[in-house]
C-alpha positions in Angstrom: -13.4 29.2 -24.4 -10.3 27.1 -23.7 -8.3 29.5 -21.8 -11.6 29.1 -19.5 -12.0 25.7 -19.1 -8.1 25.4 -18.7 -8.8 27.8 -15.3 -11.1 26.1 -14.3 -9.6 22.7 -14.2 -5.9 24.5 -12.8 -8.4 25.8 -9.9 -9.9 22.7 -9.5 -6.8 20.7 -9.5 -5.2 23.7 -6.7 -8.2 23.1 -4.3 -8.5 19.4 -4.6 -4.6 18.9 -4.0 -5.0 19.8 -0.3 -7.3 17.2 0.4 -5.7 14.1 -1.1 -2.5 15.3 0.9 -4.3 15.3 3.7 -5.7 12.0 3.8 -2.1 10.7 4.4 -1.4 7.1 3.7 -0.1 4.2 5.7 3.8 3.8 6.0 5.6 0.3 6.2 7.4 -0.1 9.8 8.4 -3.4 9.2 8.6 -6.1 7.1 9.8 -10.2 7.1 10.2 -12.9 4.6 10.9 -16.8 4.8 11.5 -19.6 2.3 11.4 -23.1 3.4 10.7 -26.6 1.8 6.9 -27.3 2.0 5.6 -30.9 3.6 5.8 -32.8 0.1 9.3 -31.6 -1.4 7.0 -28.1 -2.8 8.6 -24.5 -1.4 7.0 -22.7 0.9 7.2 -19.1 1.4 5.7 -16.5 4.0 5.6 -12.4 4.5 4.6 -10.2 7.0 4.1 -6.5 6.7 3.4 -4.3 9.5 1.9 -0.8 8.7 1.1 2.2 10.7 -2.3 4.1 9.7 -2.3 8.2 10.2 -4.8 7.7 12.9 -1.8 5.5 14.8 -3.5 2.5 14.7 -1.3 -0.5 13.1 -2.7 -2.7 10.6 -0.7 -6.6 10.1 -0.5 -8.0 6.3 0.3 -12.2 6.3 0.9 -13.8 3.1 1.4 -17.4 3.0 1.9 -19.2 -0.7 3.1 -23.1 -1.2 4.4 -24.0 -4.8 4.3 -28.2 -4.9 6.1 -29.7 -7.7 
């Protein structure tokens, strides 16, 4: 009985493995940081990340945090 259900989840692993792999993901093209002093003597800090999708759109990713004293 657990040679059986051992097949059946290696089959099931074998058939689904094609189809996560062909999803694809998005890949990083580029990617910028800054650190500067904030308005009231805090730190402020910014990132942009610039993605392309596997349908070859691109997709933009701003964060923007502020740490005051």
């Amino acid at each position: 009985m657990k040679t059986r259900s051992f097949h059946v989840l290696a089959l099931a692993a074998t058939l689904a493995l094609p189809l996560a792999a062909g999803v694809g993901c998005s890949r990083e093209v580029a990617h910028s940081e800054s650190d500067g002093p904030g308005w009231f003597g805090g730190q402020k800090h910014e990132e942009t990340t610039i993605y392309k999708n596997p349908d070859g759109t691109t997709s933009v990713q701003h964060e923007k945090s502020t740490q005051n004293p």
